[in-house]
DODREN-922919 format. One record per atom (N, C-alpha, C): residue in three letters; residue number from 1; x, y, z. Coordinates in steps of 0.2 Angstrom, whole numbers, plus 2048, in hexadecimal, padded with zeros to 3 digits. Layout:
ala NUM X Y Z
...
END
This chain:
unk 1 9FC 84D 768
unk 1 9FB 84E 770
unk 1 A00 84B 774
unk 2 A01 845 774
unk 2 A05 843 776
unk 2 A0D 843 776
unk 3 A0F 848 772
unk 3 A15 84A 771
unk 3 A14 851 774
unk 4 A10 854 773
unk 4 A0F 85B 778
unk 4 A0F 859 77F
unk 5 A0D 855 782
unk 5 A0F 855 786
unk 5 A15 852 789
unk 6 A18 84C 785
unk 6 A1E 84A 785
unk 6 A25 851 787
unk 7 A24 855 782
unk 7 A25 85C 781
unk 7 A26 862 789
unk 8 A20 863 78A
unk 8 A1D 865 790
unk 8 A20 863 796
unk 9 A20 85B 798
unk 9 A24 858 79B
unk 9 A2B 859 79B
unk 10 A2E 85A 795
unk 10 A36 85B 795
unk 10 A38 861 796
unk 11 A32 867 797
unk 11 A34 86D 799
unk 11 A35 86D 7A1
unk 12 A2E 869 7A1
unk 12 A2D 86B 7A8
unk 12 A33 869 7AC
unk 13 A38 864 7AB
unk 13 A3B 85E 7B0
unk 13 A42 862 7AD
unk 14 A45 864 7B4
unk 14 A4B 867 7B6
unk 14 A52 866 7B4
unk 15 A55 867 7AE
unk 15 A5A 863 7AE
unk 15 A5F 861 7B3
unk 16 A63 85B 7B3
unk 16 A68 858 7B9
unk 16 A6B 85D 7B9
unk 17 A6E 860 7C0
unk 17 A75 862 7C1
unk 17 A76 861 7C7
unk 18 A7D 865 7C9
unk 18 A7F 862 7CF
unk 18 A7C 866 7D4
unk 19 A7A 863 7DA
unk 19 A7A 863 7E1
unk 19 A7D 865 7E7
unk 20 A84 865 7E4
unk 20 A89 86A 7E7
unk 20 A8D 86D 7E6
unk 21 A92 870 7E6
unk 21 A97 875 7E3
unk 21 A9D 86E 7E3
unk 22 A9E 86C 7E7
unk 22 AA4 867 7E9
unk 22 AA5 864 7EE
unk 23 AA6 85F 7EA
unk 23 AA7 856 7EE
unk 23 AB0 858 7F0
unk 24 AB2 857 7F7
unk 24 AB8 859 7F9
unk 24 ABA 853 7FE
unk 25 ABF 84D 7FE
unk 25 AC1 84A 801
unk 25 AC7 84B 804
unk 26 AC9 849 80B
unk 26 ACB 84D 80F
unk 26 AD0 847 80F
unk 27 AD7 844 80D
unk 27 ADA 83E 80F
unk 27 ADF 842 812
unk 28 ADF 83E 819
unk 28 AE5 841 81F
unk 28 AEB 83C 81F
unk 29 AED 83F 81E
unk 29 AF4 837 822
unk 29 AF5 835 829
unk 30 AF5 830 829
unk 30 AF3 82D 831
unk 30 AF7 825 830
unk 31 B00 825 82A
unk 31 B02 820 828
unk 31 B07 820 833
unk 32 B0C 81C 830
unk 32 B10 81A 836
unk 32 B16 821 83A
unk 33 B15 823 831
unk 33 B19 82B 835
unk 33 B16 832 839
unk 34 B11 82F 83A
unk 34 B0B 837 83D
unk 34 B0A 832 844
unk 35 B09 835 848
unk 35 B07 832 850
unk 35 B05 836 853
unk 36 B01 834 858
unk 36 AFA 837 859
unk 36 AF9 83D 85B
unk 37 AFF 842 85E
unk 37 AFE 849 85E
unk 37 AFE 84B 854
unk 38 B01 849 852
unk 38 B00 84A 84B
unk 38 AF9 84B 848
unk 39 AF5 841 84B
unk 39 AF1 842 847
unk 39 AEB 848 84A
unk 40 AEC 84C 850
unk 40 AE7 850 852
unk 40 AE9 855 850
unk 41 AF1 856 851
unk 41 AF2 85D 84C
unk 41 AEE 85D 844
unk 42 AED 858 843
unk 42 AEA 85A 83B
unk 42 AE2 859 839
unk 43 AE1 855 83F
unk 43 AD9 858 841
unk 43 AD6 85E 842
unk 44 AD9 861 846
unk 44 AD9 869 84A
unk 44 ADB 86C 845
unk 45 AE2 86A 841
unk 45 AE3 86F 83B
unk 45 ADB 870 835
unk 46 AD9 86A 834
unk 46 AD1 86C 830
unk 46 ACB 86B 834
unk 47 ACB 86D 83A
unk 47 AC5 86D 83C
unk 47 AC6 875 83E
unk 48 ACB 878 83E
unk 48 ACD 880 83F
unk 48 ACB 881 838
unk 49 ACC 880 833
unk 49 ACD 883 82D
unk 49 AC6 882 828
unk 50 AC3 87E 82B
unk 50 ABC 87E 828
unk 50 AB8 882 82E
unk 51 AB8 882 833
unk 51 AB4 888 835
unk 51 AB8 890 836
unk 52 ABB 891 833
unk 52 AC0 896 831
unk 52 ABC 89A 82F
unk 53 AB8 8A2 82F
unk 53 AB4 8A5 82C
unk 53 AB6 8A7 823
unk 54 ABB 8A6 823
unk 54 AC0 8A8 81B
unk 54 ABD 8A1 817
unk 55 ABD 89B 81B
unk 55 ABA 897 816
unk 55 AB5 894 816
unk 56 AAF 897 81C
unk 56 AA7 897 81B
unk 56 AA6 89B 815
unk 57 AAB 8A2 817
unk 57 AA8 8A7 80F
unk 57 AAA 8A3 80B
unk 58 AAF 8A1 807
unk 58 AB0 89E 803
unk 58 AAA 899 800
unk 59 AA9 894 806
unk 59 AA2 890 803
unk 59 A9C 893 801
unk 60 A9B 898 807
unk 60 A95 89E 804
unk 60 A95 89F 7FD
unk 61 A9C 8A1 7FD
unk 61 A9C 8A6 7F7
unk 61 A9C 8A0 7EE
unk 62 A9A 899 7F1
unk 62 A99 895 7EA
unk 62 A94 895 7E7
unk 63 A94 891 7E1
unk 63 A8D 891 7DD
unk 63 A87 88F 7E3
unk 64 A89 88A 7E5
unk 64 A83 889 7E8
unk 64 A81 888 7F0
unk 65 A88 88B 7F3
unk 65 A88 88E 7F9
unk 65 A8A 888 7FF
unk 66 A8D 885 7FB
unk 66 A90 87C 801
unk 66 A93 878 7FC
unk 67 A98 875 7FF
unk 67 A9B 870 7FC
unk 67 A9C 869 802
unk 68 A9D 862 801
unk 68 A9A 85E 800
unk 68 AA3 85C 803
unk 69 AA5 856 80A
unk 69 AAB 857 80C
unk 69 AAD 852 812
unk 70 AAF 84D 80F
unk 70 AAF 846 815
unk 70 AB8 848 817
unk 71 ABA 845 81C
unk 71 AC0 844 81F
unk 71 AC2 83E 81D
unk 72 AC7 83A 81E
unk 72 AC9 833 81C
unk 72 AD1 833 81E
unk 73 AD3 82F 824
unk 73 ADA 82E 824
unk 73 ADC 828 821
unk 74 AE2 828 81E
unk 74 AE5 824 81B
unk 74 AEC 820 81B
unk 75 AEF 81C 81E
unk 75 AF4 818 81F
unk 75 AF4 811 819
unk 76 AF6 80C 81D
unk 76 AF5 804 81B
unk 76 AEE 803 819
unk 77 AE9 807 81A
unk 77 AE0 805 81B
unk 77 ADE 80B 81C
unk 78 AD8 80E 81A
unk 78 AD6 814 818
unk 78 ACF 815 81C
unk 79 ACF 818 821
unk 79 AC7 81B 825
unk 79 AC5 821 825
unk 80 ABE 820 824
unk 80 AB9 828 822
unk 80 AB9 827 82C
unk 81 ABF 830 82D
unk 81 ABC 832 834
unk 81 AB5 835 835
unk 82 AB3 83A 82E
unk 82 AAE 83D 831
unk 82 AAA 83C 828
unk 83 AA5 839 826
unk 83 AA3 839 822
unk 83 A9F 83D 81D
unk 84 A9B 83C 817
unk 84 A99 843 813
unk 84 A94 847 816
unk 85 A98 84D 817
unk 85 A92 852 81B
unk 85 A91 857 818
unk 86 A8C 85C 815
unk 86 A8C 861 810
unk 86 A8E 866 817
unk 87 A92 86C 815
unk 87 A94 872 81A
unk 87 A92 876 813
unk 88 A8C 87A 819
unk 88 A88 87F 817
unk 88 A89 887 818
unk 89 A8E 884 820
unk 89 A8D 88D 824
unk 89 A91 889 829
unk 90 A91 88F 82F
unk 90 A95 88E 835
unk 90 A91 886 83A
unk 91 A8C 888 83A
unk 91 A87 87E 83E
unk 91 A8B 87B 83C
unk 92 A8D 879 833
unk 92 A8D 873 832
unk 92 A95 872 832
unk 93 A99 876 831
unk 93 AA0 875 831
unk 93 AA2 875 838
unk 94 A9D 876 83E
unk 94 AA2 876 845
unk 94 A9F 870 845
unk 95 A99 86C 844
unk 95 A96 863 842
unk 95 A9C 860 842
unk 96 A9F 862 83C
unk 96 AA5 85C 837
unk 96 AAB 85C 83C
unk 97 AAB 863 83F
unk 97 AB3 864 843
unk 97 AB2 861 849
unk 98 AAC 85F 84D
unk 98 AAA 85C 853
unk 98 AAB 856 852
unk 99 AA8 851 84C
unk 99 AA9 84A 84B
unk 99 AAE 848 847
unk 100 AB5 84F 844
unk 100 ABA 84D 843
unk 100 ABE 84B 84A
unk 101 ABE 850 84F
unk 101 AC1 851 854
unk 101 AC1 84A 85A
unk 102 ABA 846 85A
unk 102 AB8 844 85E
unk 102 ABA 83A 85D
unk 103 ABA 83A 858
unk 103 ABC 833 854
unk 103 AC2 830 855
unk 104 AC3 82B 857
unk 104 AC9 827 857
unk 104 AD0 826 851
unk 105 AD2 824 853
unk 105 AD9 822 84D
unk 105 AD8 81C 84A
unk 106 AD8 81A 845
unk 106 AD7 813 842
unk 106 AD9 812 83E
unk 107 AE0 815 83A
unk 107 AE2 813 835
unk 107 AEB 813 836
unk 108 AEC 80D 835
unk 108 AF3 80E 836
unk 108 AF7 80B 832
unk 109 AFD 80C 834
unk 109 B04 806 82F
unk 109 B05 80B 829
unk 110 B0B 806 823
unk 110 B0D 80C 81E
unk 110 B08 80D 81B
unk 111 B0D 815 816
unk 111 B08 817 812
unk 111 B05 810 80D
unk 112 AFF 813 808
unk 112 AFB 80F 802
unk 112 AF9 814 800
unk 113 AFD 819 7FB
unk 113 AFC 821 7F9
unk 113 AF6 81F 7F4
unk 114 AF7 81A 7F0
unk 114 AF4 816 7EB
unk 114 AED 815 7EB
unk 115 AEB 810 7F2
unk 115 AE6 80E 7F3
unk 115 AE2 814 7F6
unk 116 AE6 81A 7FB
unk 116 AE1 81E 7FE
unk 116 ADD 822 7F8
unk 117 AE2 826 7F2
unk 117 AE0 829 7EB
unk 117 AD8 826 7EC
unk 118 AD9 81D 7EB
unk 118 AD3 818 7E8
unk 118 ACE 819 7EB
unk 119 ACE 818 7F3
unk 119 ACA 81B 7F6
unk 119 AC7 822 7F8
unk 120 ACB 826 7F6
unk 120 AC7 82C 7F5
unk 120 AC1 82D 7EF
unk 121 AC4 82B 7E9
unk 121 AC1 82B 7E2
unk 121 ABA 827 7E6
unk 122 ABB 820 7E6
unk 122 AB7 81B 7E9
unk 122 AB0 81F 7ED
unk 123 AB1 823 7F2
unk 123 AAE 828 7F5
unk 123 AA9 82C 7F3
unk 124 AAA 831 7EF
unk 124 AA7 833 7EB
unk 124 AA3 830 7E4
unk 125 AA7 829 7E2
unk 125 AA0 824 7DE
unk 125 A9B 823 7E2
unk 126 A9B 820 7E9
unk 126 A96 81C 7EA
unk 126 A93 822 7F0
unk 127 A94 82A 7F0
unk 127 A8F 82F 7F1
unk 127 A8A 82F 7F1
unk 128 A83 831 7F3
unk 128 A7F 834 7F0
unk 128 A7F 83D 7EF
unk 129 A84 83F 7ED
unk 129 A86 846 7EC
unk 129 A88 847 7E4
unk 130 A86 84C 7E2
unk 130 A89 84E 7DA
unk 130 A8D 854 7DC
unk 131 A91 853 7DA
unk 131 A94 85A 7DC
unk 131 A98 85D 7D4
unk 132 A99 865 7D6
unk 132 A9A 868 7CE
unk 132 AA0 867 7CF
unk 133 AA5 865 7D3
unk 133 AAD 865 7D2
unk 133 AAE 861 7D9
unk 134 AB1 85A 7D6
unk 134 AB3 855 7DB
unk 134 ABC 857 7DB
unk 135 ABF 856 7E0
unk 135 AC6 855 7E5
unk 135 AC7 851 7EA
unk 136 ACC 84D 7E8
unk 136 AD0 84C 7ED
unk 136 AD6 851 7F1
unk 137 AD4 855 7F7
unk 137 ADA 856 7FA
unk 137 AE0 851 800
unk 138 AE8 84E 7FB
unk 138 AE9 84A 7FF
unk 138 AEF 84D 803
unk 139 AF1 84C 80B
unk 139 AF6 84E 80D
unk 139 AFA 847 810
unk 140 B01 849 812
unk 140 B05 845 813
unk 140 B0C 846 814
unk 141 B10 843 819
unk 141 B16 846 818
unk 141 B1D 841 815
unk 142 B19 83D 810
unk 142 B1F 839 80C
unk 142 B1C 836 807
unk 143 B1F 833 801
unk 143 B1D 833 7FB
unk 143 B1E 829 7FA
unk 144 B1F 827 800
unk 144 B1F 820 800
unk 144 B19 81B 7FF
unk 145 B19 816 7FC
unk 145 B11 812 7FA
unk 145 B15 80B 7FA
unk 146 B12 809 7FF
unk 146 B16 803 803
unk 146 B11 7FA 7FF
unk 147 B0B 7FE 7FD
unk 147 B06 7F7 7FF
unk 147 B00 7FB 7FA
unk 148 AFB 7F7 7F7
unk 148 AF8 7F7 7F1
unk 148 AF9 7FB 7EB
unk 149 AF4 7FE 7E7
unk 149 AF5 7FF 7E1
unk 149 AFA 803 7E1
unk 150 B00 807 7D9
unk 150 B04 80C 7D9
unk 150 B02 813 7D9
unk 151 B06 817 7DC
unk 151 B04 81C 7DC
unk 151 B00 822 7D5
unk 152 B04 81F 7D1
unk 152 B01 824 7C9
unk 152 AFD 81D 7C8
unk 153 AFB 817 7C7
unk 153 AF4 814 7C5
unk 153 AF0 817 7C8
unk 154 AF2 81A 7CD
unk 154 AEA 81A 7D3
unk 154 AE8 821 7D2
unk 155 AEC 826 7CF
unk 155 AEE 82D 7CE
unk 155 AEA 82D 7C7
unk 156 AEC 829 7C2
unk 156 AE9 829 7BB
unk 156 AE2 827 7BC
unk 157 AE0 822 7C0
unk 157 ADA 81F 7BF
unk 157 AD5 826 7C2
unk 158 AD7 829 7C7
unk 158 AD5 82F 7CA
unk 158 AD5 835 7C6
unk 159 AD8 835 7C3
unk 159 AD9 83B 7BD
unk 159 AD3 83A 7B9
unk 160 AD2 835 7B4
unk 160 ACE 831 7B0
unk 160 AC6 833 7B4
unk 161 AC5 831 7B9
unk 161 ABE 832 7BB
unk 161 ABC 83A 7BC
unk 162 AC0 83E 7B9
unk 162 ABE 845 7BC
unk 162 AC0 849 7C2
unk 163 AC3 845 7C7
unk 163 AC6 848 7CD
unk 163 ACC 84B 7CC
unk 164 ACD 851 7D0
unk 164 AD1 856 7D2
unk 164 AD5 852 7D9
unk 165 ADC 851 7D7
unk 165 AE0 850 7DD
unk 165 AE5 856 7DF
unk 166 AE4 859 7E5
unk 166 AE8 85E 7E7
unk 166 AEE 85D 7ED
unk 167 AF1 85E 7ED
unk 167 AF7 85B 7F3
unk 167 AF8 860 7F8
unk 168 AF9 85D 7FE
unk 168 AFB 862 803
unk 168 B02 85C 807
unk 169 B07 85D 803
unk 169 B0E 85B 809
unk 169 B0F 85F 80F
unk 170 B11 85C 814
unk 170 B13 85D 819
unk 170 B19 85A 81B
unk 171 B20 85E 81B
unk 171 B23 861 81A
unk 171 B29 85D 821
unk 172 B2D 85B 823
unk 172 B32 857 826
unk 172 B36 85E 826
unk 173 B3A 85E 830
unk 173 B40 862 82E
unk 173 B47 860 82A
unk 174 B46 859 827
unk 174 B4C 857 824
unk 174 B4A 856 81D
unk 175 B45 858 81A
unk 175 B41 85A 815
unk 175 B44 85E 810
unk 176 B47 85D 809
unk 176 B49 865 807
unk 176 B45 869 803
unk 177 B3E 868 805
unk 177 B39 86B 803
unk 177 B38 86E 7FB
unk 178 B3B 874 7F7
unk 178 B38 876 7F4
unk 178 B3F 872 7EC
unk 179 B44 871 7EF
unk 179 B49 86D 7EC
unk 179 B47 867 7E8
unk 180 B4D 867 7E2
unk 180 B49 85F 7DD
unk 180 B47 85A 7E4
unk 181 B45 856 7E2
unk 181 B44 850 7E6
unk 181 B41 852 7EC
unk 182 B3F 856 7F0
unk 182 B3B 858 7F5
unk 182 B35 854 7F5
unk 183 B31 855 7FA
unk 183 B2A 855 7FB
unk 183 B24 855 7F7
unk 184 B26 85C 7F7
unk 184 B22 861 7F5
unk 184 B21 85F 7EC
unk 185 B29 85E 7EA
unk 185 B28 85E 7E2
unk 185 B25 856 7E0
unk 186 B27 852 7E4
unk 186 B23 84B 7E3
unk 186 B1D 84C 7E3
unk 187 B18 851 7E8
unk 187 B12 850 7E8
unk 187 B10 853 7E1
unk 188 B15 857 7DE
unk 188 B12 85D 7D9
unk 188 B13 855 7D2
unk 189 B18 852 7D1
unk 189 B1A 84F 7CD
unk 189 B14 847 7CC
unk 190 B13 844 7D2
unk 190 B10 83D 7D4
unk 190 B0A 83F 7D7
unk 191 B09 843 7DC
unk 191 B02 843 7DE
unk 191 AFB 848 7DB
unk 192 AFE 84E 7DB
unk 192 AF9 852 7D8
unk 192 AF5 851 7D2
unk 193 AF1 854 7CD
unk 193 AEF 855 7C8
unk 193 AE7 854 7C5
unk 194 AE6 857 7C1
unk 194 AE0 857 7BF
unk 194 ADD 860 7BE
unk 195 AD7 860 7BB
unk 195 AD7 86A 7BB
unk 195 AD8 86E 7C0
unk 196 ADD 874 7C1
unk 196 ADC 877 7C6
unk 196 AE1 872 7CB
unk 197 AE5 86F 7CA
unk 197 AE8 86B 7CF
unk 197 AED 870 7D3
unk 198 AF1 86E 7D8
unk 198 AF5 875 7DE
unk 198 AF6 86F 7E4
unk 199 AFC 872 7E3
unk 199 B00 870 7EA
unk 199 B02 877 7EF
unk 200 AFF 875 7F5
unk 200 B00 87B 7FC
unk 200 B03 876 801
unk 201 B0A 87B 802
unk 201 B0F 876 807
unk 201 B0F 877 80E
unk 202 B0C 874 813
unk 202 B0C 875 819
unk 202 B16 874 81B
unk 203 B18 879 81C
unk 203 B1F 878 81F
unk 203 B21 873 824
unk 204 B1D 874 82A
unk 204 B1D 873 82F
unk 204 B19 86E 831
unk 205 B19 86B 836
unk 205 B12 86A 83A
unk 205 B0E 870 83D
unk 206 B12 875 83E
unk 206 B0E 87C 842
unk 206 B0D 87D 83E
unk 207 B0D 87F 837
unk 207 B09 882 830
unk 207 B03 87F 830
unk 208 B02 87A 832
unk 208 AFD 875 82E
unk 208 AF6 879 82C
unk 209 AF5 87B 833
unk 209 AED 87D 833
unk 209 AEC 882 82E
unk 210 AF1 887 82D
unk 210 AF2 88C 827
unk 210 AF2 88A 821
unk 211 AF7 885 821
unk 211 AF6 882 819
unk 211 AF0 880 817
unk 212 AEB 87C 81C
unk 212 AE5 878 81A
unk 212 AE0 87F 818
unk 213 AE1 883 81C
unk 213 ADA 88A 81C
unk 213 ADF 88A 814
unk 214 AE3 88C 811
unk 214 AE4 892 80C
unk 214 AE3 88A 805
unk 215 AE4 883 806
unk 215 AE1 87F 802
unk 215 AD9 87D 801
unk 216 AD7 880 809
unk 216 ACF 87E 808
unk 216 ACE 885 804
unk 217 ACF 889 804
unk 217 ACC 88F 7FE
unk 217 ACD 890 7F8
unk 218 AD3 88D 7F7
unk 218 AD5 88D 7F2
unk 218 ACF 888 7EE
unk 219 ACF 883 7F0
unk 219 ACA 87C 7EE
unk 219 AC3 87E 7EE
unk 220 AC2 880 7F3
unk 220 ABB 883 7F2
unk 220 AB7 889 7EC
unk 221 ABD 88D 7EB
unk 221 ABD 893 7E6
unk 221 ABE 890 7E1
unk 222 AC3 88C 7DD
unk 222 AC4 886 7D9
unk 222 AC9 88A 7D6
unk 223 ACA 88F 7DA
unk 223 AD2 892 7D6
unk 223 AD8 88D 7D6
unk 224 ADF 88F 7D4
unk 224 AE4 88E 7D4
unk 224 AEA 894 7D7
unk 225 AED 893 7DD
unk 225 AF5 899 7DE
unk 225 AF7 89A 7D7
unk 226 AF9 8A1 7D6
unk 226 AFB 8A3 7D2
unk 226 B05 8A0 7D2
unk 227 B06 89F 7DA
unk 227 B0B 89E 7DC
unk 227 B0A 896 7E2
unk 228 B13 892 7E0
unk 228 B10 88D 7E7
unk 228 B0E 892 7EB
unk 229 B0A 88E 7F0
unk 229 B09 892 7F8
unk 229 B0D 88C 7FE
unk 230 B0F 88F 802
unk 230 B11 88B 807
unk 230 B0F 890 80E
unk 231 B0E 88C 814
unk 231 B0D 890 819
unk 231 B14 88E 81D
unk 232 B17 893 820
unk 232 B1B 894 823
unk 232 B1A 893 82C
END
């Protein structure tokens, strides 16, 4: 009897799975070379792009119909602007984009490519969110790491736990973008990696807001470009 219910009990009880479709970490750059129309330009850039109807449907259209998506800027010291809020629908993504928009600037000085990586991993540890597919999305417009850990330890330890790092560079007019040693190839080279990983290059600063919509979809669908993508 007491195996039968043992039994009985193991049917009943639901197996674990995840909670969300995706844990997504938003890491901005807000180091010494972005200033403060920057930093709003790339506020505005994902506070458009997540209320964007292209990337509601997106979210709709997942296993389980939301994903799971904190902001965090990153410099010398790393701060959560707007922290883990499930975006379900239109409510909850104009929520995220009101308390991205409304928040102070707090992270300054050079880059620390290394410790922000750590800090986003770190984030999704101590969640209480399961998610079926965790990322990091990080942007920036230079590949300098001035101050804590190395850029590929902090990349490998990040790899290692399951996380998807995807890159979005932002692009200098003295940048030669798609060229050896560009930007663009550093992130592909040092930053990126993990399943499904992809870089989409914001060209411009006027690009930006473009780029982020065609990288939040890409992330949320869990595809890959068949091609780079860059917004022009």
């Amino acid at each position: 009897m007491r195996a039968f219910l043992i039994l009985l009990l193991t049917l009943a009880t639901p197996a674990l799975s995840q909670d969300t479709d995706l844990e997504l970490v938003l890491l901005a750059d807000a180091s010494g070379s972005i200033d403060q129309s920057e930093i709003d330009l790339q506020r505005q850039g994902y506070a458009q792009a997540l209320t964007d109807p292209e990337v509601l449907a997106a979210i709709a259209n997942t296993a389980y119909g939301e994903i799971a998506v904190t902001y965090v800027e990153w410099a010398a010291n790393q701060v959560v602007v707007v922290d883990w809020m499930r975006i379900r629908g239109r409510e909850d993504a104009e929520a995220f984009a009101a308390e991205l928009l409304s928040k102070p600037r707090q992270a300054f000085g050079r880059n620390a490519i290394g410790a922000a990586l750590l800090e986003g991993l770190r984030l999704m540890e101590v969640n209480d969110i399961d998610g079926w597919r965790r990322v990091i999305d990080f942007s920036g417009d230079s590949i300098g790491n001035f101050s804590g850990p190395g850029i590929e330890d902090a990349r490998e330890i990040v790899l290692a736990a399951g996380v998807t790092i995807n890159g979005l560079p932002i692009l200098r007019p003295d940048d030669p973008g798609r060229a050896m040693g560009g930007l663009e190839k550093q992130y592909e080279d040092r930053i990126i990696g993990g399943p499904q990983s992809f870089v989409v290059t914001a060209e411009n600063r006027a690009s930006f807001a473009a780029a982020v919509k065609r990288k939040l979809i890409l992330e949320i669908a869990g595809d890959v470009p068949e091609v780079d993508l860059a917004a022009n």
